[in-house]
MIBAZA-605969 format. One record per residue (C-alpha): residue in one letter; x, y, z. Coordinates in pm, 1 decimal. Example, Ala and Ser with C-alpha at 12.3 -4.5 7.8 and 13.67 -1.06 7.14 Angstrom:
! MIBAZA-605969
SITE   r          u          v          w
SITE   A     1230.0     -450.0      780.0
SITE   S     1367.0     -106.0      714.0
END
This chain:
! MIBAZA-605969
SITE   r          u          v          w
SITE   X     -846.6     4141.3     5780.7
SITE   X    -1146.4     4198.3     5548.8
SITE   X     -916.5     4313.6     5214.7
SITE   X     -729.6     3979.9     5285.3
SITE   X    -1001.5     3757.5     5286.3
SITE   X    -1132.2     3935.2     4998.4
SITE   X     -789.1     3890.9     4850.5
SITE   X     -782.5     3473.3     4933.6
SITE   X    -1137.2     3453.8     4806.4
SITE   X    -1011.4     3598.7     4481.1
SITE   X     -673.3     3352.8     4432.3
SITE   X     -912.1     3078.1     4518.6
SITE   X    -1145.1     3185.4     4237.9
SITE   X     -846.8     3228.8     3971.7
SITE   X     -715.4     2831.7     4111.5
SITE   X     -995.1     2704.2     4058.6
SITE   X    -1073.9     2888.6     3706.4
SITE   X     -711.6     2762.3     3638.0
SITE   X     -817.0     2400.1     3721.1
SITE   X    -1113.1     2421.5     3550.0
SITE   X     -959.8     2557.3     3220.7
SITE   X     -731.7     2265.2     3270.2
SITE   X     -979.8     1998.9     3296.4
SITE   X    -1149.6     2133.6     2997.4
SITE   X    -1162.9     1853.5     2728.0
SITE   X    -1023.0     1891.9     2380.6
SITE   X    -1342.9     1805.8     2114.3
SITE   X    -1278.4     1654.9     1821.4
SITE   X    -1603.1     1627.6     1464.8
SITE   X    -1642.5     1278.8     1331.6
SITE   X    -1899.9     1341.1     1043.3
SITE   X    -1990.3      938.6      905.2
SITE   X    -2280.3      782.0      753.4
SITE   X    -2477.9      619.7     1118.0
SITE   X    -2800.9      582.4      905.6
SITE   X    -2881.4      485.6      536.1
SITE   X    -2759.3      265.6      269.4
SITE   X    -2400.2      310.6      424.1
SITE   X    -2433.6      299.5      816.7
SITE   X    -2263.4      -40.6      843.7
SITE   X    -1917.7      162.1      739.1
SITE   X    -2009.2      399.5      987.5
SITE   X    -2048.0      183.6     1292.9
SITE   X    -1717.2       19.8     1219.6
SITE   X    -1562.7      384.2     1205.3
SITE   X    -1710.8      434.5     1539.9
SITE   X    -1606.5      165.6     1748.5
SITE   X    -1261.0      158.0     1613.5
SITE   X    -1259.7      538.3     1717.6
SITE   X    -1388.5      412.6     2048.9
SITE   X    -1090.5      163.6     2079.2
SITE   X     -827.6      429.6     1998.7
SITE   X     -943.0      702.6     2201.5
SITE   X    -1036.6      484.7     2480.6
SITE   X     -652.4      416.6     2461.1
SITE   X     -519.4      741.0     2423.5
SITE   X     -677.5      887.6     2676.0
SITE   X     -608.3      622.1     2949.7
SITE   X     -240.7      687.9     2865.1
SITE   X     -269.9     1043.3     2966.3
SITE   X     -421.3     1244.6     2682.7
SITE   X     -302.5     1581.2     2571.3
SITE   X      -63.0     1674.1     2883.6
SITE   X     -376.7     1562.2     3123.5
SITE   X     -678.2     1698.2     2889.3
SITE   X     -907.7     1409.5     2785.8
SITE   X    -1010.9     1400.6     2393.2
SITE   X    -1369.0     1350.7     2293.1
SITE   X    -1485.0     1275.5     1971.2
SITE   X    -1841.5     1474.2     1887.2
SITE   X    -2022.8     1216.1     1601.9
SITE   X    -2237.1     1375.5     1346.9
SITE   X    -2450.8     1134.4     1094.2
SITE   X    -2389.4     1255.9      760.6
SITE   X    -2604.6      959.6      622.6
SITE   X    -2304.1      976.6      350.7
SITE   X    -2522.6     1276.5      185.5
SITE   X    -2298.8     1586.5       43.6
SITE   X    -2566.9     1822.5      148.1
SITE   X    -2588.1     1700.4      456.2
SITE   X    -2197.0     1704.4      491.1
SITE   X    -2198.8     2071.6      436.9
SITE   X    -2389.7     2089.6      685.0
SITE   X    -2219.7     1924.5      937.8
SITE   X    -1922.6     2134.4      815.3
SITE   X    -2097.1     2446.8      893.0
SITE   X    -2183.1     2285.8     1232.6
SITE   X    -1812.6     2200.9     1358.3
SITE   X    -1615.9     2476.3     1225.2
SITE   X    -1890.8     2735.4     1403.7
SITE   X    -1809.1     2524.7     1726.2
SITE   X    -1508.7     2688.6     1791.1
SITE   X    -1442.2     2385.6     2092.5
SITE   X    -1391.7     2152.5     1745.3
SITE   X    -1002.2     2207.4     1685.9
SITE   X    -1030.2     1919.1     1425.0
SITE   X    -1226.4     1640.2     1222.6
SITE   X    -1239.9     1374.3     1103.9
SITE   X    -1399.3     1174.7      795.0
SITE   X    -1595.5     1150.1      619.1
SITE   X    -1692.2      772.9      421.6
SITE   X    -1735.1      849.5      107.2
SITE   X    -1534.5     1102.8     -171.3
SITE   X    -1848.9     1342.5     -279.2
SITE   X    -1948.1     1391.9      104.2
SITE   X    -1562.4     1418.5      223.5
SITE   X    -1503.5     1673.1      -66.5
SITE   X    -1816.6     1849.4      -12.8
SITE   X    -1713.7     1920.6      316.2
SITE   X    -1391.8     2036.1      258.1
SITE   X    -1475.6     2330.1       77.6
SITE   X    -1578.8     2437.2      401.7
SITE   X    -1323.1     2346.6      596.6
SITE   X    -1085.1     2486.3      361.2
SITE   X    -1242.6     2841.3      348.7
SITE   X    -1282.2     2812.5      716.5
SITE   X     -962.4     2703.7      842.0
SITE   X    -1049.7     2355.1      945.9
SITE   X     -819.8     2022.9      915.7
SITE   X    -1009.3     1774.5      802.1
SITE   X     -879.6     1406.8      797.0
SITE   X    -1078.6     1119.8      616.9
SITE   X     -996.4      736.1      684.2
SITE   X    -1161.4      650.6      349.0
SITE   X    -1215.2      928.7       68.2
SITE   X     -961.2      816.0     -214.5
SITE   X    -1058.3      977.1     -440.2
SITE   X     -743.4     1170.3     -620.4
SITE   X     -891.5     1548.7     -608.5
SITE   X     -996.7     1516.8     -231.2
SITE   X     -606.1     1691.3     -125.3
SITE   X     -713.7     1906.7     -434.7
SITE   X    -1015.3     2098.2     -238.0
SITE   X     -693.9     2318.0       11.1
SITE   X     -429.0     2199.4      206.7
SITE   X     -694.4     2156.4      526.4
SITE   X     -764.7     1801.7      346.9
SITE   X     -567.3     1505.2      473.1
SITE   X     -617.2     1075.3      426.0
SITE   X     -455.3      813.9      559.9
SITE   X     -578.2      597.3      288.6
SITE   X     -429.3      510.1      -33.1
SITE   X     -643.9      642.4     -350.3
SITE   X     -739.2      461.5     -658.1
SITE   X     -447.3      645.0     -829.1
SITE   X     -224.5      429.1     -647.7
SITE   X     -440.9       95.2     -622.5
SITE   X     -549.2      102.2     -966.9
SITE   X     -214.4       74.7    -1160.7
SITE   X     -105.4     -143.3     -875.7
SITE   X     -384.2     -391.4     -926.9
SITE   X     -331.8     -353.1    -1334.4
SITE   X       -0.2     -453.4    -1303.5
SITE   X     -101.3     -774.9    -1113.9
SITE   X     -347.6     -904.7    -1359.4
SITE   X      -83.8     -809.3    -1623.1
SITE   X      243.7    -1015.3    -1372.7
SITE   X      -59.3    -1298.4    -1358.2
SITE   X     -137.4    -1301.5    -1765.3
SITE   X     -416.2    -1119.4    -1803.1
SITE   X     -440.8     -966.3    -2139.4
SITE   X     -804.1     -877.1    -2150.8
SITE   X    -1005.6     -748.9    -1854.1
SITE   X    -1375.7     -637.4    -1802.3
SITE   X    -1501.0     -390.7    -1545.0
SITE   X    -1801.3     -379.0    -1338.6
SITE   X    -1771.3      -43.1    -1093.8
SITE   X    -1975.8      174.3     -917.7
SITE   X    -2137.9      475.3    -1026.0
SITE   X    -2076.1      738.3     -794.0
SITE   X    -1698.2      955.2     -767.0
SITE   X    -1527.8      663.8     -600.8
SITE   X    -1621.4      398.6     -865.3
SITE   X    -1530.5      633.9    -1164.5
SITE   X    -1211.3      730.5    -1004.6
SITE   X    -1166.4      348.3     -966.9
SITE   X    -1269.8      219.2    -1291.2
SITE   X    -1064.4      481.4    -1498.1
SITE   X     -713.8      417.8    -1295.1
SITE   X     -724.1      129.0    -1330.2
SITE   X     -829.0      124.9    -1691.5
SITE   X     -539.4      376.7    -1797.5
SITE   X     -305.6      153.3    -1616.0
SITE   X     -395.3     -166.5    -1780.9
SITE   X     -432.6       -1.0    -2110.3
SITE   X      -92.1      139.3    -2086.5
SITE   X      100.7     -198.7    -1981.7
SITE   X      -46.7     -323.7    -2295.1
SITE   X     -383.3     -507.8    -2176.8
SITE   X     -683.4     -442.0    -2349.2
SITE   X    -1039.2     -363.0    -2182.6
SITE   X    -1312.8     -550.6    -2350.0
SITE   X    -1573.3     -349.9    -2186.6
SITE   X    -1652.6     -124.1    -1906.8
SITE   X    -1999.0     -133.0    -1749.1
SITE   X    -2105.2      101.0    -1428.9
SITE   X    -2453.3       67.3    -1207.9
SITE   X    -2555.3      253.9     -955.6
SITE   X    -2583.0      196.3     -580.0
SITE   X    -2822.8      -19.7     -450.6
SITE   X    -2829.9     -227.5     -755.6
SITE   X    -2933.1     -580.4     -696.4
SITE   X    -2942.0     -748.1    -1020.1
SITE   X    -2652.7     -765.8    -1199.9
SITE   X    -2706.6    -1108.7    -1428.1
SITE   X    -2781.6     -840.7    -1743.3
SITE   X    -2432.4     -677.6    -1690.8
SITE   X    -2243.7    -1041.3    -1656.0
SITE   X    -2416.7    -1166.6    -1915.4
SITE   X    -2275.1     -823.5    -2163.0
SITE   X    -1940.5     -840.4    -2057.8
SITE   X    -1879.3    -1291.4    -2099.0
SITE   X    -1974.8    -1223.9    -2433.9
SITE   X    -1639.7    -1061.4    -2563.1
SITE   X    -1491.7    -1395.9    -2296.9
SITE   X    -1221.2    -1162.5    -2087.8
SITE   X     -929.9    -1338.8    -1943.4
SITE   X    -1056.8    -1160.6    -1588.9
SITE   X    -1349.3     -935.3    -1412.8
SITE   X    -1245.4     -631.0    -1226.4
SITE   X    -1465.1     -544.4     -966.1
SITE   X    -1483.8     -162.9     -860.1
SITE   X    -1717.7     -206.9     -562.0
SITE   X    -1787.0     -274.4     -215.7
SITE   X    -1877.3     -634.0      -66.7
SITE   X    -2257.8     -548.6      -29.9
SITE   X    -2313.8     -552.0     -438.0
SITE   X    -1988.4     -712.1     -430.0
SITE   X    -2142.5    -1054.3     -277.0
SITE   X    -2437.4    -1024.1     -517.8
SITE   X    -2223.3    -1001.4     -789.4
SITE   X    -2017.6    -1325.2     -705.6
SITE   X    -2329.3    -1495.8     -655.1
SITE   X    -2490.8    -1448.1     -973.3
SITE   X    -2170.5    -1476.9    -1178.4
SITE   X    -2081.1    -1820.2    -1023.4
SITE   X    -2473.0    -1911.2    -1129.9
SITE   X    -2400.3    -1833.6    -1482.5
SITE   X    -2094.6    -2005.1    -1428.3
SITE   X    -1909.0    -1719.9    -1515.7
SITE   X    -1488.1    -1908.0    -1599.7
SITE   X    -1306.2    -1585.6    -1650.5
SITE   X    -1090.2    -1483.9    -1248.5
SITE   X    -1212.8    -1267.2    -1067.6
SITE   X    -1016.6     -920.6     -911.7
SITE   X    -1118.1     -658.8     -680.0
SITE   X    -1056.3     -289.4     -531.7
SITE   X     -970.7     -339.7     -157.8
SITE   X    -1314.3     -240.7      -86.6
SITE   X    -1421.0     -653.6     -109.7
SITE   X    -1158.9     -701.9      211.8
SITE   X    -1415.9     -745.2      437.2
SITE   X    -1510.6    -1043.3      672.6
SITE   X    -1845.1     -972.9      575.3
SITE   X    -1836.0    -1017.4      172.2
SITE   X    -1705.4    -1379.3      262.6
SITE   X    -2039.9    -1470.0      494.6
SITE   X    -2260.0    -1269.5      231.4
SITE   X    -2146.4    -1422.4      -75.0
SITE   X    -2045.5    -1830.0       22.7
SITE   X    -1869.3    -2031.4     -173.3
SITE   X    -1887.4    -1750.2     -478.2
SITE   X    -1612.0    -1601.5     -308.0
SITE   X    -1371.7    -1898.8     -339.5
SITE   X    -1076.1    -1783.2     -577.2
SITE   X    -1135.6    -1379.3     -541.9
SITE   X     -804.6    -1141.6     -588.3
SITE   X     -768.5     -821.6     -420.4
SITE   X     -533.0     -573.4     -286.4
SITE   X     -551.1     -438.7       74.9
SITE   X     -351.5     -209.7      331.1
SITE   X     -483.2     -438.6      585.0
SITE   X     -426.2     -794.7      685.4
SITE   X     -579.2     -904.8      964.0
SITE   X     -383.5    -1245.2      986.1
SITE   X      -41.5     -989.1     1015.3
SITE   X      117.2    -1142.4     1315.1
SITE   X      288.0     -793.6     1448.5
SITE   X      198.6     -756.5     1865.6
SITE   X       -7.0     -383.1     1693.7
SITE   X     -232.6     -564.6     1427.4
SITE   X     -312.2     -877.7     1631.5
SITE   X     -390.1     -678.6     1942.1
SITE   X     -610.4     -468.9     1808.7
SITE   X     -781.1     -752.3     1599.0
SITE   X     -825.6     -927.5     1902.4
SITE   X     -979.6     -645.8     2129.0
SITE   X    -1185.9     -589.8     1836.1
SITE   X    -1308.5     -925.0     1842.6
SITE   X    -1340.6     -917.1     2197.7
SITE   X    -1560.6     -588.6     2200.2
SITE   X    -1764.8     -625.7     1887.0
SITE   X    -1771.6    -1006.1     1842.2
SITE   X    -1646.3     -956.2     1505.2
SITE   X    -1298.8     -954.5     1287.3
SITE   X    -1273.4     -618.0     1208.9
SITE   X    -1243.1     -496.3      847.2
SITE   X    -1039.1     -308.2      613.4
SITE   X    -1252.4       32.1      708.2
SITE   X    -1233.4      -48.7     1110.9
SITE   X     -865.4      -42.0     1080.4
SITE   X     -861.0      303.1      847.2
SITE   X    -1076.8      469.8     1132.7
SITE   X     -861.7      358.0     1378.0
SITE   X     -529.9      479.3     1203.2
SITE   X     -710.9      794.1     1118.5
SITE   X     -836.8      899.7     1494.0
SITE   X     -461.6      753.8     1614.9
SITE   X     -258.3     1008.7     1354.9
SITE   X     -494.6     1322.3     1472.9
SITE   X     -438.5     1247.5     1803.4
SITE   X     -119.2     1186.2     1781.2
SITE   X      -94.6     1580.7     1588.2
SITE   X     -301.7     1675.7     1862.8
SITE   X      -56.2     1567.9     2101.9
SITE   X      276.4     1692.6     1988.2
SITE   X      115.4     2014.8     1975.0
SITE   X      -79.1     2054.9     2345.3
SITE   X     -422.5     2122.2     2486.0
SITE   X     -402.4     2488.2     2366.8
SITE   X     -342.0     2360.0     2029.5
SITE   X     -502.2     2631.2     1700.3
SITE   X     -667.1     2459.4     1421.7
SITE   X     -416.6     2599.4     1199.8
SITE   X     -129.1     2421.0     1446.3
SITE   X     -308.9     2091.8     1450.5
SITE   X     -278.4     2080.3     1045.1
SITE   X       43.8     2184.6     1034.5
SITE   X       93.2     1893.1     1290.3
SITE   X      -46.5     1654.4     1048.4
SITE   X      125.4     1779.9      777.3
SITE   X      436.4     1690.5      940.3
SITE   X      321.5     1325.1     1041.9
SITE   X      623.9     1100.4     1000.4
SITE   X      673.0      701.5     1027.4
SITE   X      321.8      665.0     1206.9
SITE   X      277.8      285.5     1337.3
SITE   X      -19.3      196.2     1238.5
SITE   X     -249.3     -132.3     1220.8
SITE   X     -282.7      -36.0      842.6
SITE   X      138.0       16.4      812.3
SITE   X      361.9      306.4      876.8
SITE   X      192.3      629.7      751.9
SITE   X      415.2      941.9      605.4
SITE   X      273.4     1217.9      456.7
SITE   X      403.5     1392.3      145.0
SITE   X      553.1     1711.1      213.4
SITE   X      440.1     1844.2     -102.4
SITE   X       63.5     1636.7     -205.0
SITE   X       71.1     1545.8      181.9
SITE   X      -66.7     1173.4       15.2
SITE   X       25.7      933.6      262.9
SITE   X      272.2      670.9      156.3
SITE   X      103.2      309.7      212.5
SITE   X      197.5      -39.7      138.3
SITE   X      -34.5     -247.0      -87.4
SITE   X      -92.5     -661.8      -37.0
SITE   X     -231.8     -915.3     -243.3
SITE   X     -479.4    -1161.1     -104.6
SITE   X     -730.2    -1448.8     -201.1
SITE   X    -1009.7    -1571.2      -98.7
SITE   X     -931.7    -1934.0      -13.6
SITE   X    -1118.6    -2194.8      245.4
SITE   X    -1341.8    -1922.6      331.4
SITE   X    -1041.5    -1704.7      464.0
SITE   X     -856.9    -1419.4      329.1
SITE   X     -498.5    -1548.2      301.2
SITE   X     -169.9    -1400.9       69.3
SITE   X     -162.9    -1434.3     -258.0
SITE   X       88.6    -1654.4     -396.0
END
């Protein structure tokens, strides 16, 4: 009698280890800028993540498992990206991560990931060596390889035969400033002058004044809408004529309250419309609304993509899912649905294959281009 109580006490212990094992949640790193000069990006990132996950695991999860999402502030510092890095990959409950904002912090961190065994998947880092660091690096995101002949060819369809740029001095805004450059140059436009400041400038009237004097046909801006709104400010009070074009970085709700009338008559490209009347872009615009009593931007709607296609990999693979299977997983993301559009990646550069839009500021509003 006493060996088979003994022997009930021990299937009850291996049930309930089973049942624990089974309840176990899958973890998943999210390294983005909560504090500094770049936290507002980050706090977008994380509620959309919230939304999607929310979602995903309401539906069910990973055959039962719930997903969590472990947030790291990288304060959008490479240094402390590495970090972070170090962090996740010696957590060996992380099977994946993703972000992070910004190109030097994202690529930074991949160099760990990538000796490490790691997949990494950023919402924003365009610029076009991040997939260049090892094939742990993935973006849903198109870079300024893509966006910057794309935009040249616009202002070249619209006229424009001489252009200055204004960009940002960090990876992104050289990466930005020189596509686009090479692409404008090379359909025959000419580039009257190139100036670059660095973050947290305020003042730009020296730099508008510079580049009026050699009267371009058109500014492009290589920026985001925090400098970005400055910059339309002070060129409409020197009653700047030449028209103004953007990066998709000024598609924000935000540049619009910021800058005020200066942002009548801006051009830009996007992934993202909000005003897209598919039943997936206007319900998520509208729980977005409805939860953060805002219109959510072009970077809510890359974080949300971006946690959707890991989990997604995540998914097809199971809770018992390797790090190495989860990458291979993303690698072989096809004809994702996203808010942002349908998301392939390369089988070879695994860059994912995104539609660009053209927009204007009119009324206030972002509306299409015509």
């Amino acid at each position: 009698m006493g060996l088979s109580i003994r022997s009930l006490a021990a299937a009850s212990a291996l049930l309930f280890a089973t049942g624990a094992a089974f309840a176990q949640d899958i973890l998943v790193g999210y390294q983005l800028p909560l504090t500094g000069t770049q936290s507002q990006y980050g706090e977008v990132f994380r509620n959309a993540a919230a939304m999607q996950l929310e979602k995903f695991n309401a539906a069910g999860g990973v055959a039962g498992h719930k997903v969590q999402i472990v947030y790291e502030d990288s304060k959008s510092d490479p240094k402390e990206a590495v970090n972070i890095a170090r962090k996740f990959v010696d957590d060996k409950r992380i099977v994946a991560v993703l972000g992070d904002f910004a190109s030097g912090p994202s690529m930074a961190a991949g160099e760990v990931y990538g000796k490490e065994g790691m997949p990494q998947l950023s919402q924003t880092a365009s610029h076009p060596d991040f997939l260049k660091v090892s094939t742990w690096q993935f973006r849903n995101i198109t870079t300024q390889a893509q966006e910057g002949p794309f935009n040249a060819k616009w202002l070249r369809d619209d006229g424009i035969k001489t252009v200055a740029v204004i960009g940002l001095q960090n990876d992104w805004g050289l990466s930005a400033t020189g596509e686009f450059t090479k692409a404008f140059e090379a359909l025959g436009g000419k580039v009257t002058s190139t100036e670059l400041f660095n973050p947290g400038t305020r003042d730009f009237k020296a730099i508008l004044t510079k580049v009026v004097q050699a009267k371009p046909d058109a500014i492009y801006f290589a920026m985001f809408y925090e400098e970005g709104a400055l910059i339309l400010q002070q060129a409409r009070q020197l009653n700047v004529t030449a028209k103004l074009y953007s990066a998709s970085p000024f598609y924000a709700p935000k540049l619009i309250e910021l800058a005020g009338p200066a942002a009548e008559g801006v051009l830009l490209s996007t992934t993202f419309v909000a005003d897209n009347p598919s039943p997936l872009v206007s319900g998520f615009v509208a729980e977005y609304k409805k939860r953060y009593n805002g219109e959510p931007n072009q970077f809510a709607a890359q974080a949300y993509d971006a946690v959707g296609i890991l989990l997604d990999a995540i998914k097809r693979v199971g809770p018992t899912a390797t790090r190495a299977q989860i990458r291979d997983a993303l690698a072989a993301t096809t004809n994702y649905p996203g808010v942002t559009g349908v998301t392939t990646f390369d089988k070879i550069t695994r860059e994912p294959n995104k539609t660009l839009a053209k927009l204007q500021i009119k009324g206030g509003k972002f509306v299409i281009a015509q």
